[in-house]
NULO-185015 format. One record per atom (N, C-alpha, C): residue in one letter; x, y, z. Coordinates in steps of 0.001 Angstrom, whole numbers, padded with zeros to 6 digits, always signed. Each point is the difference from the previous one (the first is absolute). Layout:
aXYZ ...
% end
This chain:
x-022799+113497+044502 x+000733+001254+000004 x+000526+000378-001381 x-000503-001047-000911 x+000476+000653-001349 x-000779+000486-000668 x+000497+001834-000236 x-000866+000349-000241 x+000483+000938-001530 x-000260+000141-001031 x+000208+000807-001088 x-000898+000837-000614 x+000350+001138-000106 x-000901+000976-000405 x-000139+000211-001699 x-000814+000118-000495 x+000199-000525-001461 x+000522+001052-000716 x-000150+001813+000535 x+000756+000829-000213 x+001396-000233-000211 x+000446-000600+001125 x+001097+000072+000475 x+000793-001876-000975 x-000669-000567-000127 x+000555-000961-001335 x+000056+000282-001213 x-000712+000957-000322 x-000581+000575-001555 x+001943+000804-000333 x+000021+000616+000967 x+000931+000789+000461 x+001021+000079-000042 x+000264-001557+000424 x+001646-000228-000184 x-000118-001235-000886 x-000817-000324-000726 x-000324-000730-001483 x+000738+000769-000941 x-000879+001529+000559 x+000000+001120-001629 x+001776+000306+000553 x+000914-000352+001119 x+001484+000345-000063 x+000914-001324-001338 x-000733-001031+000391 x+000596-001044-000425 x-000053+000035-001521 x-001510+000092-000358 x-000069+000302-001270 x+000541+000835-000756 x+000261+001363+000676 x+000743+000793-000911 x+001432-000560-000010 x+000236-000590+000844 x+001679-000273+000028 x+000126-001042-001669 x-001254-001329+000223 x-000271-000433-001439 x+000171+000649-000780 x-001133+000815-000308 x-000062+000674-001010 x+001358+000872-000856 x+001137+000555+000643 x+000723+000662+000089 x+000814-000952-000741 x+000164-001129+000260 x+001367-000842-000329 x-000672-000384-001544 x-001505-000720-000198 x-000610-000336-001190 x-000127+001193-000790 x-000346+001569+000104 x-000056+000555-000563 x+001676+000571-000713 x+000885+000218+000769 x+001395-000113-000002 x+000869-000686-001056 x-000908-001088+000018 x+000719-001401-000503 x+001368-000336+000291 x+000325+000340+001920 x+000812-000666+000478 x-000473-000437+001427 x+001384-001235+000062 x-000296-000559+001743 x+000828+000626+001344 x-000844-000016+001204 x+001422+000867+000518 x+000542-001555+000077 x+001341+000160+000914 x+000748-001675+000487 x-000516-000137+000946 x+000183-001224+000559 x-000459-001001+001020 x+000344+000694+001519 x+000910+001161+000228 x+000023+000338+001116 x-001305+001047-000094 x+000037+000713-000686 x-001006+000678+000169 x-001102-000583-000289 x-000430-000678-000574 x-001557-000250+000420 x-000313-000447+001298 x+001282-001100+000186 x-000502-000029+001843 x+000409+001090+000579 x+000772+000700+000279 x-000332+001265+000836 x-001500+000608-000144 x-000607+000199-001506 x-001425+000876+000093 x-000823-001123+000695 x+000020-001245-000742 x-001023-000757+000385 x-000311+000087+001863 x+001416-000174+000469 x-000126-000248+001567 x-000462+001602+000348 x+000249+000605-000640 x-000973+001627+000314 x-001330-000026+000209 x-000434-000822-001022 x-001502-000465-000242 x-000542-000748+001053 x+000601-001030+000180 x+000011-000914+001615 x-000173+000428+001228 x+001100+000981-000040 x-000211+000789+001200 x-000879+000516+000026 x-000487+001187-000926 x-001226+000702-000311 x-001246-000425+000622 x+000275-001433-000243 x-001784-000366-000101 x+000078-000728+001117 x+000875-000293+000737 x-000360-001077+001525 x+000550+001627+001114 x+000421+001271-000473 x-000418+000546+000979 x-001114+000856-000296 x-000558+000196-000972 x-001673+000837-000216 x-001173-001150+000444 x+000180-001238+000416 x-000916-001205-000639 x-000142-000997+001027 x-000632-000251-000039 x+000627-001272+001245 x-000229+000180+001972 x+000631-000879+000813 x-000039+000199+001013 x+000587+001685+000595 x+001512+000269-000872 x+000329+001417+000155 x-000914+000622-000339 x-000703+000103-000957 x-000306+001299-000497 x-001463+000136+001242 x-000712-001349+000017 x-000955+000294+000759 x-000081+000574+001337 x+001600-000788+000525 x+000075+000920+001698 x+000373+001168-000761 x+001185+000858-000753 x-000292+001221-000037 x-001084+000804-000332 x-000824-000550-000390 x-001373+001034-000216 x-000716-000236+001588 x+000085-000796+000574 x-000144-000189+001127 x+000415+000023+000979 x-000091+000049+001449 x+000570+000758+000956 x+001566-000413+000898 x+000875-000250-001128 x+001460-000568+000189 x+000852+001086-000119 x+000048+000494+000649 x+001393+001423-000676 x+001204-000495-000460 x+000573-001576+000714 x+000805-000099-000201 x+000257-000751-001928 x-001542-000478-000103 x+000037-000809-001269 x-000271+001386-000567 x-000577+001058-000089 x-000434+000876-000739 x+002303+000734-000580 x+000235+000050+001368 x+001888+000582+000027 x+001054-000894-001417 x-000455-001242+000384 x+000990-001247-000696 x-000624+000588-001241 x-001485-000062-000448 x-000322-000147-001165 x+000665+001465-000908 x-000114+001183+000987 x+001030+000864-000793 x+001448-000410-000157 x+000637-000619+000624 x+001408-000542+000191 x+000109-000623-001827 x-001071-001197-000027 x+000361-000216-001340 x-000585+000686-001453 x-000939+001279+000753 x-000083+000677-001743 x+000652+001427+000380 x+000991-000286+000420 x+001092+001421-000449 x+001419-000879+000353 x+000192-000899+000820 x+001398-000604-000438 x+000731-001076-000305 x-001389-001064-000767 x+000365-000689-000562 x-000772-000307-001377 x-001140+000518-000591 x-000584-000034-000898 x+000581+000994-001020 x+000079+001542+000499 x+000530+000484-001285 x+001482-000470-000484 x+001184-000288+001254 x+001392-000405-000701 x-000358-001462-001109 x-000869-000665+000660 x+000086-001305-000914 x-000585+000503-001514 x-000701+001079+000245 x-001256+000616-001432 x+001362+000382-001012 x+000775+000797+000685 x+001213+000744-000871 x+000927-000873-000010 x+000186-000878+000369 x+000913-001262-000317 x-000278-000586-001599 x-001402-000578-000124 x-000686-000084-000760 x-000107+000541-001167 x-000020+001225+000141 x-000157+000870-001166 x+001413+000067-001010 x-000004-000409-001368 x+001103+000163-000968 x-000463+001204-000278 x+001361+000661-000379 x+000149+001402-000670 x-000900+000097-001085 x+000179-000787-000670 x-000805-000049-001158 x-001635+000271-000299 x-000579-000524+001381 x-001146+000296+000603 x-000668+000858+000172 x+001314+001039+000928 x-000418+000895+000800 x+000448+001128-001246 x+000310-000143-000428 x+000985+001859-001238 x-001115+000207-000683 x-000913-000471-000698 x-000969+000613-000620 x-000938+000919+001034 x-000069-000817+000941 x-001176+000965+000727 x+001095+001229+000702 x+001052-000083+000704 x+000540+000868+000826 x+000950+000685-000797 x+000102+000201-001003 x+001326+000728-001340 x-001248+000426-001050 x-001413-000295+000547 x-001215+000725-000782 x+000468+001543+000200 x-000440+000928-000827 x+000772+001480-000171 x-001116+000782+001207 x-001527-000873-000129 x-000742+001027+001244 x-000003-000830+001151 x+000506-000581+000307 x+000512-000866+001395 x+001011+000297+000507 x+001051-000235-000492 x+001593+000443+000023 x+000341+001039+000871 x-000174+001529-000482 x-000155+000876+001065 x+000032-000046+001217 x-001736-000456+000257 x-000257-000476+001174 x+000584-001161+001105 x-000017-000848-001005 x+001006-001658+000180 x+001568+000777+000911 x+000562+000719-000694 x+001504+000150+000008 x-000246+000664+001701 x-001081+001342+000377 x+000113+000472+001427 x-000406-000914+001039 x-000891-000364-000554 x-000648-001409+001419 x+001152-000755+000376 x+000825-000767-000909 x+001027-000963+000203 x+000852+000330+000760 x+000332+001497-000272 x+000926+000459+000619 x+000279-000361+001544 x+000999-000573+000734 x+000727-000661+001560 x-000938+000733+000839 x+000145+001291-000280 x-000306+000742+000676 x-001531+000363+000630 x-000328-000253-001073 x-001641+000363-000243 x-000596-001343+000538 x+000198-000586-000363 x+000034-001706+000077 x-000279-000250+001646 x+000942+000014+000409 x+000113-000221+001498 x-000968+001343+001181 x+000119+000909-000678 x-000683+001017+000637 x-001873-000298+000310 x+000219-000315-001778 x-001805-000606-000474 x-000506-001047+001012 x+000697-001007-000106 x-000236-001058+001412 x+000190-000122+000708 x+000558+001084+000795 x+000611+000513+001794 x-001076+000525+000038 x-000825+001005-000615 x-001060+000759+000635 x-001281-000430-000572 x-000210-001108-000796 x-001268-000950-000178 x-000169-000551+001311 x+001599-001009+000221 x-000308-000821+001065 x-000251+000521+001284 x+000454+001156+000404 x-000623+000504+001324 x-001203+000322-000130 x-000549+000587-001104 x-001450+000498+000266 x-000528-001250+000118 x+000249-000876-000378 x-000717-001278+000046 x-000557-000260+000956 x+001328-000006+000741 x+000029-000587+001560 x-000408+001040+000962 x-000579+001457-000182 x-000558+000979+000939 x-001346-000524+000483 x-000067-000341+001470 x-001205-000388+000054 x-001412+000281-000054 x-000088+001307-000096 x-001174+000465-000269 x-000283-000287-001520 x+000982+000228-001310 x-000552-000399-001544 x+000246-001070-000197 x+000252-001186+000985 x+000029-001772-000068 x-000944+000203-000195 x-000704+000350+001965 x-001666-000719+000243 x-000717+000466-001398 x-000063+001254-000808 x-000949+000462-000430 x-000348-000348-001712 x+001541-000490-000446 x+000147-000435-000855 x+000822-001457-000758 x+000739-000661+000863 x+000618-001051-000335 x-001221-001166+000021 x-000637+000337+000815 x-000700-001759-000356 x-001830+000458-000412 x+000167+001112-000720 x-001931+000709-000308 x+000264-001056-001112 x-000893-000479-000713 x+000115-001103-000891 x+000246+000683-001599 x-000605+001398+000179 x-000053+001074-001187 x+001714+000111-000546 x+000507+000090+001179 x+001840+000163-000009 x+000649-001228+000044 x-000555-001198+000658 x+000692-001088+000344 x+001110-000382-001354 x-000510-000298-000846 x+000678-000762-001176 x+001049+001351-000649 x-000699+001542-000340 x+000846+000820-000225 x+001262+000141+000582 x-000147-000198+001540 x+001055+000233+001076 x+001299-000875-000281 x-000136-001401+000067 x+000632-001263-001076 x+000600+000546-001297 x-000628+000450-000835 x+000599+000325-001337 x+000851+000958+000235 x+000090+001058+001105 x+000550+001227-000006 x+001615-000765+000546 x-000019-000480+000999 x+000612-000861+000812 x+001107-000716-000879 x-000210-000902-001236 x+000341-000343-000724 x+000422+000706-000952 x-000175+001381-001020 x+000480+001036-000106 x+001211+000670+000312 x-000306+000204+001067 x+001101+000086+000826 x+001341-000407+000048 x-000348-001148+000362 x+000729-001098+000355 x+000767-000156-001483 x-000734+000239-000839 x+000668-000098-001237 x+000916+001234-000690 x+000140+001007+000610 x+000579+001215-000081 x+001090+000167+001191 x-000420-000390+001135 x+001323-000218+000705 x+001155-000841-000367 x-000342-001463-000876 x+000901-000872-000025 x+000526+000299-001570 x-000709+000388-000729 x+000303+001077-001485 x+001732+000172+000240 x+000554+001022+000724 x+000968+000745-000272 x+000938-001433+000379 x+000178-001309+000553 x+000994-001220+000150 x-000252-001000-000674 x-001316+000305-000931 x-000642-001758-000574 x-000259+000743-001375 x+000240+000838-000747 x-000369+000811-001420 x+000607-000909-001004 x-001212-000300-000731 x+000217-001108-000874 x+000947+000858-001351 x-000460+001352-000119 x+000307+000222-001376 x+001569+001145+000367 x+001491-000199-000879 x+000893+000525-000064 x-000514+001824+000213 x-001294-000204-000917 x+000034+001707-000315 x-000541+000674+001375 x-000071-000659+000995 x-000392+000416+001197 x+001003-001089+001357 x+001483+000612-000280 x+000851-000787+001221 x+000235-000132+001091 x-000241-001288+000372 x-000080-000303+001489 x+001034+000794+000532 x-000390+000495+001566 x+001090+000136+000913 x+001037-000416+000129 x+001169+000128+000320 x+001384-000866-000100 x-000041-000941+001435 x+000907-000910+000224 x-000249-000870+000973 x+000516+001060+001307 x+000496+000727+000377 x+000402+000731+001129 x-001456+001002+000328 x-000406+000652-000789 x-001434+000325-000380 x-001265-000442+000455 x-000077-001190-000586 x-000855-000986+000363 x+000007-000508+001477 x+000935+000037+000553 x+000370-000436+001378 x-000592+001369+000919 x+000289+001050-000077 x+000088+001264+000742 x-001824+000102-000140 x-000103-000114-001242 x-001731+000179-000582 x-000605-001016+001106 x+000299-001266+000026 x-000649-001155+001208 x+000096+000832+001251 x+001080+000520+000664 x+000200+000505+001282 x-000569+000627+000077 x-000405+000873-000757 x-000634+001873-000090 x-001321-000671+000250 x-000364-000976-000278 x-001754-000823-000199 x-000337-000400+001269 x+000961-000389+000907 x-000482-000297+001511 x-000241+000650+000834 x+000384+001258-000519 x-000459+001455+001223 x-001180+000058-000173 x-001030+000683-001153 x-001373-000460+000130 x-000654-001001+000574 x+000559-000958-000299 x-000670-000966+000126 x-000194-000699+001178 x+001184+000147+001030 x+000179+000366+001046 x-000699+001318+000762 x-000393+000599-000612 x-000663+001510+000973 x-001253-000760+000096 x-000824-000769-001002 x-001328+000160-000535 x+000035-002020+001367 x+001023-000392+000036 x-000161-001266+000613 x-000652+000242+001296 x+001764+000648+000589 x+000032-000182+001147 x-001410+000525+001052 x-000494+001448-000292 x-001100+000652+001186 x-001094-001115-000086 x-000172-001426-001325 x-000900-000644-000351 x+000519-000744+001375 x+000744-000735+000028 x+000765-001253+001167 x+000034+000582+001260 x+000107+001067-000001 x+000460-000092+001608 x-001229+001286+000839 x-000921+000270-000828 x-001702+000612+000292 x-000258-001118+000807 x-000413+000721+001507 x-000917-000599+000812 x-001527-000270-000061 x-000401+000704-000903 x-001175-000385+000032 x-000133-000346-001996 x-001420+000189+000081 x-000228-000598-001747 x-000442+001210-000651 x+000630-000519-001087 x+000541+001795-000746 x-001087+000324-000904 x-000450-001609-001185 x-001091+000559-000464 x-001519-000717+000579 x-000794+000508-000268 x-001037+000026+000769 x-000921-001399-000739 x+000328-000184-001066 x-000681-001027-001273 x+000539-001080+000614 x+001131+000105+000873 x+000873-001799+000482 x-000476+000133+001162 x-001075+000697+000792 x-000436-000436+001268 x-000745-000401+000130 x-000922-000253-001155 x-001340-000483+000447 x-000359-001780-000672 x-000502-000484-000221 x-000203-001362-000621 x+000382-001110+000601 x+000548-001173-000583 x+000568-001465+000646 x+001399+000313-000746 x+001013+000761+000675 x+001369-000736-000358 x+000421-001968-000177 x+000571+000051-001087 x+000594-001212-000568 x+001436-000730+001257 x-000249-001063+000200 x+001345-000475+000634 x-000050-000195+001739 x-001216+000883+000159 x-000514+000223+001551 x+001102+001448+000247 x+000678-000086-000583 x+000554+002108+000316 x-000957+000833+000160 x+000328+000961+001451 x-000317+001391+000037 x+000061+000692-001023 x-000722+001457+000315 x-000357+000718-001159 x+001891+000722+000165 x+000658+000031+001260 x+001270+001178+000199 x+001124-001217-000167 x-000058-001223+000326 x+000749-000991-000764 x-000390-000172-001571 x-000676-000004-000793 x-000128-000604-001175 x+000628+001488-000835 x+000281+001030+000850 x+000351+001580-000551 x+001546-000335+000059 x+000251-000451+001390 x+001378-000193+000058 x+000584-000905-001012 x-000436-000902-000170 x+000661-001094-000956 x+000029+000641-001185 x-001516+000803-000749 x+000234+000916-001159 x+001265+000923-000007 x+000511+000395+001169 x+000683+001294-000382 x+001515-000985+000103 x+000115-001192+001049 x+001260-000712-000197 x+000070-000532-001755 x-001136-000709-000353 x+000589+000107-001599 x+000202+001058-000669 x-000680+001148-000021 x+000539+001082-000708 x+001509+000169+000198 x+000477-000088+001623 x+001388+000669+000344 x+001367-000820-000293 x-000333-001597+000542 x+000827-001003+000058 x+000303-000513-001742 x-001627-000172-000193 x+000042-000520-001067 x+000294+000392-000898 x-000235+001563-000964 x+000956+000566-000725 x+001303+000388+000298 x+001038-000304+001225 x+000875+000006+000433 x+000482-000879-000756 x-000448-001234+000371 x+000795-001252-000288 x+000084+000033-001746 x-001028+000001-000454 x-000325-000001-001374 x+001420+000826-000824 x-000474+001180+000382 x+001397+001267-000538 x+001221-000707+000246 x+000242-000471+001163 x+001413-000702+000087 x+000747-001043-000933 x-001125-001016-000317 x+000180-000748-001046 x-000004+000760-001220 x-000821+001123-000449 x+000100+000277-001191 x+001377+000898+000018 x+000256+000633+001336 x+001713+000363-000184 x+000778-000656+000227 x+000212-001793+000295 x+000828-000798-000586 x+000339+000064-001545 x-001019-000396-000217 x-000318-000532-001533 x+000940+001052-001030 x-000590+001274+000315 x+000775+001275-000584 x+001142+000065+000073 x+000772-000480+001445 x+000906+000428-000256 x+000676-001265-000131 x-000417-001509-000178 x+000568-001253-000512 x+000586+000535-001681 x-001161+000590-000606 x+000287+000248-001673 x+001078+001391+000438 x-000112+000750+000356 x+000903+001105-000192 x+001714-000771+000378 x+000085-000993+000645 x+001340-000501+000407 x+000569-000947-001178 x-001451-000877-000490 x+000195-000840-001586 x+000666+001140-000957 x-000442+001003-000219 x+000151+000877-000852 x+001837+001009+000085 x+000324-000079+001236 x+000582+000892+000712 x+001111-001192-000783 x-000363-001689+000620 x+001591-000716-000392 x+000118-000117-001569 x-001340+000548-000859 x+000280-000798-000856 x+001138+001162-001219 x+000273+001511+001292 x+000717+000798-000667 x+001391+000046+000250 x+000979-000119-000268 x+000931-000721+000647 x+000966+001484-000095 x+000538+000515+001015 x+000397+001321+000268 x+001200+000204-000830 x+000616+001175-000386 x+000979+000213-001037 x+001659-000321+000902 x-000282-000276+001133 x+001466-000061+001098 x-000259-001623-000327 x-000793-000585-000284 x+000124-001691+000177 x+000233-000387-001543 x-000487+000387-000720 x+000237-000465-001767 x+001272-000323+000091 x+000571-001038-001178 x+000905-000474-000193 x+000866+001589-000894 x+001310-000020-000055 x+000632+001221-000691 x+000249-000392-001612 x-000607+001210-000765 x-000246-000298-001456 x+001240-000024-000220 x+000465-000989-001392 x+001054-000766-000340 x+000728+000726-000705 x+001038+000472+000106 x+001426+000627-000607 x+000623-000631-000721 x+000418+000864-001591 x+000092-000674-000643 x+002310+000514-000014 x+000245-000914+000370 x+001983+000564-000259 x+000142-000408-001630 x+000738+000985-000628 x+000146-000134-000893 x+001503-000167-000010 x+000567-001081-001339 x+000675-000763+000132 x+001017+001145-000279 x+001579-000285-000636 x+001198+001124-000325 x-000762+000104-001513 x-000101-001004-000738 x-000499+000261-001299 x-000779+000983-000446 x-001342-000061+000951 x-001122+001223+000013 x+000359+000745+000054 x+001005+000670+000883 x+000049+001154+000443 x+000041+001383-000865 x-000405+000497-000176 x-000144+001131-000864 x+001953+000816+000142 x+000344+000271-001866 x+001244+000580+000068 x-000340+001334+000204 x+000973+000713+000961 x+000170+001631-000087 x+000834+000186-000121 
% end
């Protein structure tokens, strides 16, 4: 079942390499957190395009085809922008004919809109069957996915000052606002009586699952599983926003600045 497409290694070689290249041409290192954040980007990358995943999703698993989007839109691009030092990223995105463009895409707004209405068309079943798994689109579909994924998590993970993250109250509301889609596009998947796309009815399902069970389990990871996911990442958010919160110590709690009495001597004659 292991299976790698040499496209698809060439692929995320030519990610790794440029990340090389960037630091040698640079003539700097990022630190040790970030390279493991990119590196485990890379990891992920390639055991879900590659491998037993990647092969049931090209094959007739909806539910392995569901997970494998799970990790290239919400856990590959945050670890990618984890990764990335400012230093890295400002030449290409503070470029004067990038920039422009750079500054509207990023934008919260745009951002979240862009991948609310990718991800439903995704999931419409008539432009699944016709295009998610044609082999012409297969690998494009992936890159777009990832894209994405990298523009949604942009406006909470922005490596560079000249483009500032969301504030932590922000960032929180931005997660919530993310489960309504994602939730619309789940649920009619889970709780469809019959089988929605027509490409998961036919073949040898993996696991001995039905073609309307192996749908259900797809649409429970879409629903449950980015549930759970978001939750932890709105711990986390709001763990640092509370670090941050004590480390300001309010103007009613400060100690009272020191008065100076001046003695009879000082005292000024009038």
């Amino acid at each position: 079942m292991w299976e790698a497409e040499p496209e698809v290694v060439l692929s995320i070689a030519l990610v790794a390499l440029t990340y090389v290249a960037g630091a040698l041409v640079l003539k700097r290192r990022p630190n040790s957190r970030r390279q493991i954040a990119f590196w485990s980007a890379i990891v992920v990358l390639f055991l879900a395009l590659t491998g037993p995943l990647g092969a049931y999703a090209r094959g007739f698993s909806f539910s392995a085809y569901i997970f494998q989007q799970m990790l290239l839109v919400f856990v590959v691009p945050p670890l990618m922008l984890l990764g990335l030092p400012d230093w890295m990223v400002r030449p290409v995105m503070m470029n004067r004919f990038v920039e422009p463009v750079a500054r509207r895409i990023t934008r919260p707004l745009f951002a979240f809109l862009t991948f609310s209405m990718f991800f439903a068309l995704l999931h419409y079943p008539a432009l699944c069957d016709q295009v998610c798994h044609a082999r012409s689109f297969f690998g494009g579909i992936r890159v777009a996915l990832v894209a994405v994924g990298l523009l949604l998590w942009w406006p909470m993970l922005s490596p560079l000052p000249e483009y500032p993250r969301l504030s932590y109250p922000m960032q929180i509301l931005y997660l919530f606002l993310l489960m309504i889609p994602m939730t619309a596009v789940a649920a009619p998947i889970t709780m469809a009586e019959t089988v929605l796309y027509m490409y998961y009815a036919m073949g040898q399902h993996p696991f001995g699952l039905t073609p309307i069970a192996d749908q259900v389990l797809g649409g429970l990871i879409m629903w449950i599983g980015q549930g759970v996911y978001i939750m932890f990442v709105f711990s986390g958010i709001f763990f640092r926003w509370a670090q941050r919160e004590d480390t300001e110590i309010p103007a009613i709690n400060r100690p009272p600045a020191r008065v100076h009495v001046l003695h009879p001597q000082e005292r000024p004659v009038i």
